[in-house]
C-alpha positions in Angstrom: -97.7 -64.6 -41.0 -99.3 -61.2 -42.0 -101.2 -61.3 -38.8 -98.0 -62.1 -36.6 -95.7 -59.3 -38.3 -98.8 -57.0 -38.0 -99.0 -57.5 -34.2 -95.2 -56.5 -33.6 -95.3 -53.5 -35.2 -98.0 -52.3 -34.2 -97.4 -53.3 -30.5 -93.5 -51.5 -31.2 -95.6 -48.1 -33.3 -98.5 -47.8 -30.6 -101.2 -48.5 -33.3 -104.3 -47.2 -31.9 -106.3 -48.6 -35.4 -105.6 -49.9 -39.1 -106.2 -47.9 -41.9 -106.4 -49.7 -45.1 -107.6 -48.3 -48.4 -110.8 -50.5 -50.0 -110.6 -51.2 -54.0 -114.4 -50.6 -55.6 -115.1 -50.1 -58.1 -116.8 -46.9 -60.2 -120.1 -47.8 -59.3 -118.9 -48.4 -55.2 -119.4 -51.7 -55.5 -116.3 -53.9 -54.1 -114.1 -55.4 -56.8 -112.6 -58.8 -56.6 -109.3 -57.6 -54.7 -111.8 -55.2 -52.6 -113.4 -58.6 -51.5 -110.6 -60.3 -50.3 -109.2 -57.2 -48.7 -112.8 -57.1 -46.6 -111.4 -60.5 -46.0 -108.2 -59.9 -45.1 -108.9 -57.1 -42.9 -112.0 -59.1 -41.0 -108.7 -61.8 -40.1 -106.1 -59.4 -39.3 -108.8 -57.0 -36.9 -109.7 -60.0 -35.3 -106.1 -60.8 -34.4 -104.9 -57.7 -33.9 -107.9 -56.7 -31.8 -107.9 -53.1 -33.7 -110.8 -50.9 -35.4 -110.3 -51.2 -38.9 -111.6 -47.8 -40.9 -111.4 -48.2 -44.7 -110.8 -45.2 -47.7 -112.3 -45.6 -50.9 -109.0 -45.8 -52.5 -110.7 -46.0 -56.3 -108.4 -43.2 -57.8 -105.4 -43.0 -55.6 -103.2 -44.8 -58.4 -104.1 -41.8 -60.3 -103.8 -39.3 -57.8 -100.6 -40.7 -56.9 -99.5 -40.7 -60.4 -99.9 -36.8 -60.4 -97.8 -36.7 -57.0 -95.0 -38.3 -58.6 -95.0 -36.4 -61.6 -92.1 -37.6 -64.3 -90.0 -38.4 -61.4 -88.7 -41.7 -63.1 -91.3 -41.9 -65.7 -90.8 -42.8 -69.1 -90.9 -40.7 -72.2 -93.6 -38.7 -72.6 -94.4 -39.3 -68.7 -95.7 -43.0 -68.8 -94.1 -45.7 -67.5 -90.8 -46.0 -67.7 -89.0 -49.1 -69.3 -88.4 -52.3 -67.7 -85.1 -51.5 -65.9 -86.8 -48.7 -63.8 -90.1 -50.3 -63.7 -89.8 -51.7 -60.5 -88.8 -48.6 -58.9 -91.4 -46.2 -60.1 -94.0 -48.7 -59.2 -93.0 -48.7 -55.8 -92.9 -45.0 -55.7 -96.8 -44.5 -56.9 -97.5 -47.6 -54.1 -95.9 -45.1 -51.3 -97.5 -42.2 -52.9 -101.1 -44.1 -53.0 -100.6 -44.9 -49.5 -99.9 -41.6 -48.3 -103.0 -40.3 -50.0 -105.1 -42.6 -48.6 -103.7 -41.8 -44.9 -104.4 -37.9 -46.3 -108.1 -39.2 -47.2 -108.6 -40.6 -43.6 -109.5 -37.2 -42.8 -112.5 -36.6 -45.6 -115.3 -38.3 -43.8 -116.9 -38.7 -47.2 -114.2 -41.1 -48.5 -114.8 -43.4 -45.4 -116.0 -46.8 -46.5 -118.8 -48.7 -44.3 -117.7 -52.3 -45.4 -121.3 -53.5 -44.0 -123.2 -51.4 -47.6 -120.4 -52.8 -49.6 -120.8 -56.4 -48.7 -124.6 -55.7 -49.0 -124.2 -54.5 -52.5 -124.3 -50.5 -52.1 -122.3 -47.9 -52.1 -120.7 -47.0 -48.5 
């Protein structure tokens, strides 16, 4: 279904190649969610027929944090409580994706998938 969806808009957006940010962890190794997104990009790349370049996307949250500021936080700054939760999520999610499309132009953030499967840092 991802694959499908994927396909139309890219085919309606003129997608020339997929972006996505990698999870690792401090030490550049892949975490558990970094594996199955090295999974689920290998599936959708395939289908899509696209070059897939991936960010090191370790401290976007954080960065992304900073970007939104208090904007809907909580006292102090934190989270806020669980009526507005949702929303300020969803605002550090589009924030941490628009830093990672930022990063795409810092070759050192790039992320050769083929070191982290091997066990190094890429």
């Amino acid at each position: 279904a991802d694959a499908a969806r994927l396909a139309v808009i890219c085919g309606e957006q003129r997608i020339e190649r997929l972006v996505i940010g990698l999870p690792l962890h401090s030490d550049g190794r892949a975490s558990t969610q970094g594996e199955k997104t090295l999974r689920w990009a290998d599936e959708i790349a395939r289908h899509l027929r696209l070059p897939v370049m991936f960010i090191d996307e370790r401290y976007s949250s954080e960065r992304a944090k900073e970007r939104v500021g208090r904007q809907g936080g909580g006292a102090g700054g934190g989270e806020p409580g669980p009526r507005r939760r949702a929303a300020y999520r969803a605002s550090i999610d589009q924030a941490a994706a628009e830093l990672i499309l930022e990063d795409e132009a810092d070759p050192s953030l790039h992320v050769d998938p083929g070191l982290i499967r091997a066990g190094g840092e890429g």
